[in-house]
Residue frames as qw, qx, qy, qz and C-alpha x, y, z in Angstrom:
[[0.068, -0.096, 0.288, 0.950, 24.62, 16.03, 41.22],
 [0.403, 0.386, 0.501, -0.661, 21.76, 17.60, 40.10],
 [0.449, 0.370, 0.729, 0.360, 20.11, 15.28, 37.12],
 [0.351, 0.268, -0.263, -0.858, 18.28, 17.21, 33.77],
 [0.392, 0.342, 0.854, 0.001, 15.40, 16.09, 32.15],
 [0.271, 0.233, -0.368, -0.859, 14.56, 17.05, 28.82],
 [0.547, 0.384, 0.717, -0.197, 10.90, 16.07, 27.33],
 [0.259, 0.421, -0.456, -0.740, 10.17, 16.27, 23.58],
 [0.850, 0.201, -0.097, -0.478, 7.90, 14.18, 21.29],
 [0.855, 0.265, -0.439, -0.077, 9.82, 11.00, 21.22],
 [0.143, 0.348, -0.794, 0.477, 11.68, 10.76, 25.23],
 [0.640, -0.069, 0.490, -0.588, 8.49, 8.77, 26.17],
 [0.607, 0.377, -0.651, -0.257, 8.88, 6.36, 23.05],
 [0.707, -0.345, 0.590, -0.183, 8.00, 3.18, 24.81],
 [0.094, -0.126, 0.925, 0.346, 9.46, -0.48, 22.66],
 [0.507, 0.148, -0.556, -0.642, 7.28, -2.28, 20.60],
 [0.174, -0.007, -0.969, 0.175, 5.20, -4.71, 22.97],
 [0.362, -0.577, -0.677, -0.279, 1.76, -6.04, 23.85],
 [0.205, -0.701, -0.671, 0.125, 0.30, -3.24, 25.72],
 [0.208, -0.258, 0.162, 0.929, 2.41, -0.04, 24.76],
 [0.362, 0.723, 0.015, -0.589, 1.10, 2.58, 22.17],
 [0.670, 0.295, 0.578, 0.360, 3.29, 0.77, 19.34],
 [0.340, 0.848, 0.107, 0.393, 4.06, 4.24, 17.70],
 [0.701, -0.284, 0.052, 0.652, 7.08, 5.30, 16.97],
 [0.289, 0.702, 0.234, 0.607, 5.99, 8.58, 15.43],
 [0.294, 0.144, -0.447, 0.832, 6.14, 11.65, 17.07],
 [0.491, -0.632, -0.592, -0.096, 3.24, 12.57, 19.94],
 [0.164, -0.609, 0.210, -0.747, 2.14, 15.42, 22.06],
 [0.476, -0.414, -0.769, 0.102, 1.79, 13.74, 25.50],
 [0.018, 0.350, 0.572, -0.742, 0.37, 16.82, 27.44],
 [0.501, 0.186, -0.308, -0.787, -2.21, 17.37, 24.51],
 [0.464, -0.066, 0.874, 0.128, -2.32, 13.96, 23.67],
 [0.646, 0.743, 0.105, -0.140, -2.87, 14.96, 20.01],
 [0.832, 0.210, 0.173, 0.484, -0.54, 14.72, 17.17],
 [0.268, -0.610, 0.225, 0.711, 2.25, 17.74, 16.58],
 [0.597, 0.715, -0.214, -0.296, 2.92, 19.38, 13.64],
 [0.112, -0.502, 0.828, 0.223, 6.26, 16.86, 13.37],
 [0.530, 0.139, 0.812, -0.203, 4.29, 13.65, 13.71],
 [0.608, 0.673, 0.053, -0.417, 2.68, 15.36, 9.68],
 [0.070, 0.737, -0.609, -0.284, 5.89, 15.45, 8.38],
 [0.382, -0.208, 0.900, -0.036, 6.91, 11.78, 9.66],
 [0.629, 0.373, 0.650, -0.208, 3.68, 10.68, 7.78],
 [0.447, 0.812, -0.105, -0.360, 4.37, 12.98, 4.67],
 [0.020, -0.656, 0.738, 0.158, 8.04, 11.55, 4.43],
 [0.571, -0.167, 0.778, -0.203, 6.50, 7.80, 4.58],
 [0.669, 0.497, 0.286, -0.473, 4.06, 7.89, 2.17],
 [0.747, 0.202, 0.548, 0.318, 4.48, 5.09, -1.40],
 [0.357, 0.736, 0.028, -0.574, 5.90, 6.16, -4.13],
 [0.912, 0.279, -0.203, -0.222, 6.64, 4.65, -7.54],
 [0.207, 0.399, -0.884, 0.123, 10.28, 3.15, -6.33],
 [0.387, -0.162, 0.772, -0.478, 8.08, 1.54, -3.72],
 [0.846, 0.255, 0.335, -0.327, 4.87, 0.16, -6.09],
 [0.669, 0.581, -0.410, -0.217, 7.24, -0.98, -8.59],
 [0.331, 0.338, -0.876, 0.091, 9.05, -3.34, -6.10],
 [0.104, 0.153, 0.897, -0.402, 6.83, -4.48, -3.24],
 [0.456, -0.550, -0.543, -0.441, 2.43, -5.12, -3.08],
 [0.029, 0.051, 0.524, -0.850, 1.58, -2.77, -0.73],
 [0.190, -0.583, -0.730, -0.302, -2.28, -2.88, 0.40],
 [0.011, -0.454, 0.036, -0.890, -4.20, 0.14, 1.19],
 [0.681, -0.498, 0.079, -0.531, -5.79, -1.37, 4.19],
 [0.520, 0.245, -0.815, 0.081, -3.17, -4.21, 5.56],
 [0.168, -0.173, 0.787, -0.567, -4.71, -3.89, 9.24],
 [0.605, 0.131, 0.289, -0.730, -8.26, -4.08, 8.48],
 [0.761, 0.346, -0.411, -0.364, -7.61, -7.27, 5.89],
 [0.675, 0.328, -0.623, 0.222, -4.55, -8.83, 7.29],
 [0.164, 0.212, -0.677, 0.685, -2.53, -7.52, 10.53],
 [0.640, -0.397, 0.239, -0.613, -6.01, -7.34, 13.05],
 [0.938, -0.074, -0.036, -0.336, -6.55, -11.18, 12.05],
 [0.702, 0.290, -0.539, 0.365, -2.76, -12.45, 12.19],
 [0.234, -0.485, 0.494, -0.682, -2.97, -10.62, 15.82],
 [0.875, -0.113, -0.031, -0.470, -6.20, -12.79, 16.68],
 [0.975, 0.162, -0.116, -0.097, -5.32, -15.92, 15.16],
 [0.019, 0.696, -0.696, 0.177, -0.81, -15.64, 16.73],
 [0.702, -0.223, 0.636, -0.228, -1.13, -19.09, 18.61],
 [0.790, 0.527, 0.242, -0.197, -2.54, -20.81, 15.37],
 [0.660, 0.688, -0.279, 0.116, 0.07, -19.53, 13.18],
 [0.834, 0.177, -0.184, 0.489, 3.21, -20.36, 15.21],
 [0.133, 0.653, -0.259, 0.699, 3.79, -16.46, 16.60],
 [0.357, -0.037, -0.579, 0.733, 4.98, -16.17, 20.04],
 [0.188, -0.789, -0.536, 0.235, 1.98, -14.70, 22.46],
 [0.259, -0.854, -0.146, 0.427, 3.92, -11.33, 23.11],
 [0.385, -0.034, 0.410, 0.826, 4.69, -10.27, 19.56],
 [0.211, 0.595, 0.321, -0.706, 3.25, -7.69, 18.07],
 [0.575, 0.519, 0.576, 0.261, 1.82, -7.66, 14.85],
 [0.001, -0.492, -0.097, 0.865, 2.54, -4.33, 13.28],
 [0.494, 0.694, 0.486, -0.195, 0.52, -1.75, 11.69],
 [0.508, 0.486, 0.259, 0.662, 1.18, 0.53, 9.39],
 [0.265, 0.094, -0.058, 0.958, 2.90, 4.15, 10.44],
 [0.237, -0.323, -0.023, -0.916, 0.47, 6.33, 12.01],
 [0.750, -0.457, -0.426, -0.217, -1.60, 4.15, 13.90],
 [0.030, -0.293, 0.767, -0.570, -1.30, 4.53, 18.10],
 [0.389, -0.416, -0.786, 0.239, -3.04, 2.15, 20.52],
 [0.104, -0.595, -0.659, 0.449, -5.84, 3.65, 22.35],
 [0.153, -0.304, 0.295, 0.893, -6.35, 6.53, 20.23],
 [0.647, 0.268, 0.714, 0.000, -9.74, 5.14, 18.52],
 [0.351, 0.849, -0.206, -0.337, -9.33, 7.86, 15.34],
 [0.306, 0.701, -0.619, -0.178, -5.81, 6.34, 14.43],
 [0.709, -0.239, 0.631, -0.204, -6.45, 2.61, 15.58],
 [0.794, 0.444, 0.414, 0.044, -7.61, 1.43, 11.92],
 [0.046, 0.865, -0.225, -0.447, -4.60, 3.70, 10.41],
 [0.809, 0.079, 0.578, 0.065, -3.61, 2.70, 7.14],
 [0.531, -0.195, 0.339, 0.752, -1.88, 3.21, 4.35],
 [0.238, 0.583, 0.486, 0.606, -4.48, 4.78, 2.16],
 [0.260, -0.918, -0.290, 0.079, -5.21, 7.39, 5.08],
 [0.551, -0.316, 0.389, 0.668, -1.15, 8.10, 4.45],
 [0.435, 0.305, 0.557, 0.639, -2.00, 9.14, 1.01],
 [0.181, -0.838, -0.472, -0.204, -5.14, 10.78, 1.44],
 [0.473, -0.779, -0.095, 0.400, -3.27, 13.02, 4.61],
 [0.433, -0.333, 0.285, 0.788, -0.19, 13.54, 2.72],
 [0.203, 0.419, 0.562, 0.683, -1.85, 14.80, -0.82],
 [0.199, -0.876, -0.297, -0.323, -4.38, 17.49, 1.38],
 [0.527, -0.734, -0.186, 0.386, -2.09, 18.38, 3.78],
 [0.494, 0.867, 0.034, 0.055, 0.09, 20.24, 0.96],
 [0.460, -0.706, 0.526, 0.119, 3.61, 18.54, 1.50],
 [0.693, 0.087, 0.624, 0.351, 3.64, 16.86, -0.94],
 [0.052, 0.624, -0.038, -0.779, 4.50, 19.17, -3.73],
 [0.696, 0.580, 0.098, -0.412, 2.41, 18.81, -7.22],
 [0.487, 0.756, -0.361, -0.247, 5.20, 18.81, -9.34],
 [0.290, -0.359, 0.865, -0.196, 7.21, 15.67, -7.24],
 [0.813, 0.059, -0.299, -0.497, 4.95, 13.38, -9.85],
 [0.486, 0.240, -0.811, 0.219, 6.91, 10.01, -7.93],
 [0.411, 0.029, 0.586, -0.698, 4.18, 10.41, -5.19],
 [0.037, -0.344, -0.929, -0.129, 1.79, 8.16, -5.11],
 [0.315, -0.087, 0.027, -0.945, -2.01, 10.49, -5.39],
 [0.592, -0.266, 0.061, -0.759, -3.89, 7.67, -4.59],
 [0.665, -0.175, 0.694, -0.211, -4.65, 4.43, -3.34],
 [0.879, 0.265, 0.348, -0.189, -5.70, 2.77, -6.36],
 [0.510, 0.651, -0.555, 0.088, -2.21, 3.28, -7.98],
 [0.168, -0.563, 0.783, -0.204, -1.38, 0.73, -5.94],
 [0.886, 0.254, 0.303, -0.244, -3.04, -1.45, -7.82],
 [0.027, -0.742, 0.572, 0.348, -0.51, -2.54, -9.46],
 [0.484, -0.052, 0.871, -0.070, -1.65, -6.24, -10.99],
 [0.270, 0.092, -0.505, -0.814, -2.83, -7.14, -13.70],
 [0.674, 0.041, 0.308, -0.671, -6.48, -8.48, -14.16],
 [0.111, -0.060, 0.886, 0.446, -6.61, -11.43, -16.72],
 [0.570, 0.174, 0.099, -0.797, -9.20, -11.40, -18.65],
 [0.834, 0.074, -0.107, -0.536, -11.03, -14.27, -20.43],
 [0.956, 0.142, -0.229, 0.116, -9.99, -17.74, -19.94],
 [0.475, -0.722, 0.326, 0.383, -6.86, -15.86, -17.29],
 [0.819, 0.175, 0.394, 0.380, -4.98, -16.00, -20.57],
 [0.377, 0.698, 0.307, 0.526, -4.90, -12.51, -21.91],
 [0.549, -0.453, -0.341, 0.614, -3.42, -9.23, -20.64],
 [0.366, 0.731, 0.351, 0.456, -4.01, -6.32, -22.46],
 [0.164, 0.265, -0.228, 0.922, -2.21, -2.59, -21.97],
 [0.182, -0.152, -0.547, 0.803, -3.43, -0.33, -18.81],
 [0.375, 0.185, -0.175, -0.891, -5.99, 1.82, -20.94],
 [0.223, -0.299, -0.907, -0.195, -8.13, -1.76, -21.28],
 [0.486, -0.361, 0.194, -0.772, -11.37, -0.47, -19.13],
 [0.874, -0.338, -0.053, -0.346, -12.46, -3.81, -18.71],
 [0.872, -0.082, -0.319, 0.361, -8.55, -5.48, -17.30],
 [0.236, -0.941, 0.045, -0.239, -7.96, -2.30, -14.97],
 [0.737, 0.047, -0.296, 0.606, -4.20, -1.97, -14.14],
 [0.222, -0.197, -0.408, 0.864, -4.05, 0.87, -10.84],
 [0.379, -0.250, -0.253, -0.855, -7.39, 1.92, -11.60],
 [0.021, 0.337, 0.901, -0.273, -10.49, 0.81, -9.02],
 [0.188, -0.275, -0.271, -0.903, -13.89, 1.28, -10.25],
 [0.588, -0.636, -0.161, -0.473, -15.52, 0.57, -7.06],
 [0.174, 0.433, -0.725, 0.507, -13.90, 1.13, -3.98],
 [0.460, -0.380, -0.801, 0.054, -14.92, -1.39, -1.01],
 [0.387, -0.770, -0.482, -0.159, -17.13, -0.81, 1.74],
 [0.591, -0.483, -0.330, 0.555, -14.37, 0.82, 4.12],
 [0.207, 0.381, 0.327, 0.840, -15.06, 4.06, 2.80],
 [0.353, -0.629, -0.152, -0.676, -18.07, 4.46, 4.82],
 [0.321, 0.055, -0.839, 0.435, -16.99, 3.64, 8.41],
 [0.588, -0.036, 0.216, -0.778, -20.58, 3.39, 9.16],
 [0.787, 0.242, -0.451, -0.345, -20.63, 0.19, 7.20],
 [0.826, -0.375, 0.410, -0.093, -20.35, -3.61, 9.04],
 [0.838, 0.528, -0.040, -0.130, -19.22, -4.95, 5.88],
 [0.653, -0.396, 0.374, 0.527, -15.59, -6.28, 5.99],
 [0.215, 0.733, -0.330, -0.555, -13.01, -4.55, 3.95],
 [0.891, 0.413, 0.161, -0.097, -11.56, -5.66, 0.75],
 [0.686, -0.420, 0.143, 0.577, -8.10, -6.39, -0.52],
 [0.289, 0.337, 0.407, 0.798, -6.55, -3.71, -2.10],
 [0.100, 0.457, 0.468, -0.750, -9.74, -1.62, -0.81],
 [0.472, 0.276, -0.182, -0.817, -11.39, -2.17, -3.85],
 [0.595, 0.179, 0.742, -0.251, -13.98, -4.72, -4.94],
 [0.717, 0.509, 0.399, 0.260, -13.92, -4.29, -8.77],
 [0.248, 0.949, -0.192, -0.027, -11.25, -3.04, -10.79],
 [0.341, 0.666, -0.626, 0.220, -7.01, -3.34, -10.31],
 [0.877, -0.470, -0.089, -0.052, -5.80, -5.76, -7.50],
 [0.293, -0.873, 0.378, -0.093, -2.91, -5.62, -5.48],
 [0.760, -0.124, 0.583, 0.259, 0.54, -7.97, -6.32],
 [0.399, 0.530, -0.579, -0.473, 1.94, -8.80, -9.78],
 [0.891, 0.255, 0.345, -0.148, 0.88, -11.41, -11.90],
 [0.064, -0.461, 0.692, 0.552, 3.31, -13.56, -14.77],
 [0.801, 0.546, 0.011, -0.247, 2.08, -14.60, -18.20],
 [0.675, -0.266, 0.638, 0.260, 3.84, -17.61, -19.20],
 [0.420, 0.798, -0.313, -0.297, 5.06, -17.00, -22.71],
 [0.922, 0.253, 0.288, 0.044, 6.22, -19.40, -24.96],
 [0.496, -0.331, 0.506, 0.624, 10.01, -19.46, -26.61],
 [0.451, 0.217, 0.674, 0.543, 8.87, -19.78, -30.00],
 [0.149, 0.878, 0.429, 0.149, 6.40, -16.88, -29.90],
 [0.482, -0.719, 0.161, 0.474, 9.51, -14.73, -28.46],
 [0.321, -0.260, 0.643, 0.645, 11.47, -15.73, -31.76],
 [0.509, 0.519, 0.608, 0.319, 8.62, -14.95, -34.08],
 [0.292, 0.003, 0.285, 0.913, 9.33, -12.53, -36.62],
 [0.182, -0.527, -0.717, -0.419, 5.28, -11.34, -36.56],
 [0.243, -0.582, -0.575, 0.522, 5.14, -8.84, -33.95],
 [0.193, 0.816, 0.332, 0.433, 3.69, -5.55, -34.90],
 [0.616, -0.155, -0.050, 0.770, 6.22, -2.93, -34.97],
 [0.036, 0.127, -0.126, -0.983, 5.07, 0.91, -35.18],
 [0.616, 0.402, 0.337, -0.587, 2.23, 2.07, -37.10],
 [0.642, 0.395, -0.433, -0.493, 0.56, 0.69, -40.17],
 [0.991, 0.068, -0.085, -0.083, 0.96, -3.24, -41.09],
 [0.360, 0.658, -0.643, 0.155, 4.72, -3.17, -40.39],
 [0.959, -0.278, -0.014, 0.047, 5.99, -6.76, -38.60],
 [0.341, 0.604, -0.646, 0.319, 9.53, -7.43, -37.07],
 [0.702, -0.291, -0.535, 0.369, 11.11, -9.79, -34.63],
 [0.496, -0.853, 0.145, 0.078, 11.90, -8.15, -30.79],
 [0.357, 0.805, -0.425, 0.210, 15.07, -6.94, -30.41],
 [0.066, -0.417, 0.880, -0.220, 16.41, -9.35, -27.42],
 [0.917, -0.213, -0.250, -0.225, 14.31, -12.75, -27.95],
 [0.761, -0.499, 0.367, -0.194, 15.68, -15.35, -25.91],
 [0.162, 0.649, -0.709, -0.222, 19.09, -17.51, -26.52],
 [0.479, -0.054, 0.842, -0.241, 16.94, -20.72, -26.47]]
């Protein structure tokens, strides 16, 4: 009989191995440029707070992490002919989308105007994914978000991959002072739990928390 062949952005989809494209998005291969679908996919992808409230997600994992776990596979124990993925939107040979990364996700999805204003559970930038806390003197102290100097999703200087003119290696998190990617725990003491001395509203009022600990 007489076969069909149908071609669309994703019946050229090669597997995930050393020397493929490694993108599983969608792809114009007689342009070889991206479709309007291939926006979407990236719009649909993009963090939002379910996602910084359970996992540390860095806004640059290839350019910190995944290039140098590629490199360094032997060393660590990985199998020659695994692939390290990146992060969504990156294709192989492509040199625009090589370094693709989650903050370019953000950045795309907030200007490209899919992401609709009022959908506040988007993430609007990278540095809300700061999501750690800073400690401040002596690592001992932790003070509320609004601290300026223990920045909690705030960066007040993003790192050098901003200017991709720069040699400068990136930074985690993509910022170099300010929030930092991960969560941090403050060991807390039983007995301060059960004291009756926490300030409770406004003015001088004191009361105990309402679930101390059953210890």
């Amino acid at each position: 009989g007489i076969g069909t062949t149908t071609v669309n952005y994703y019946t050229i989809y090669e597997p995930i191995q050393e020397g493929n494209v490694n993108d599983p998005l969608a792809w114009d291969i007689f342009t070889n440029k991206a479709p309007k679908a291939r926006e979407f996919e990236i719009a649909a992808i993009v963090p939002d707070l379910f996602d910084v409230t359970y996992y540390s997600i860095d806004a640059n994992y290839r350019g910190n992490y995944g290039a140098r776990i590629q490199t360094n596979k032997a060393a660590l124990g990985i199998p020659d002919g695994t692939v390290v993925r990146p992060d969504l939107g990156f294709r192989e040979g492509i040199p625009d989308l090589q370094g693709y990364n989650i903050r370019r996700q953000i950045e795309f999805a907030k200007g490209s105007g899919m992401v609709i204003p009022k959908a506040f559970y988007f993430i609007q930038d990278f540095q809300h994914l700061l999501t750690a806390w800073v400690p401040g003197k002596g690592s001992s102290t932790y003070p509320g978000p609004l601290d300026p100097t223990i920045p909690f999703g705030v960066c007040s200087q993003a790192d050098f991959s901003t200017n991709p003119n720069s040699e400068a290696p990136p930074n985690p998190g993509s910022c170099i002072a300010g929030g930092r990617v991960g969560y941090s725990v403050k060991l807390i003491s039983g007995r301060y739990l059960r004291s009756n001395q926490f300030e409770m509203g406004s003015g001088s009022t004191k009361a105990p928390i309402k679930n101390p600990p059953p210890f």
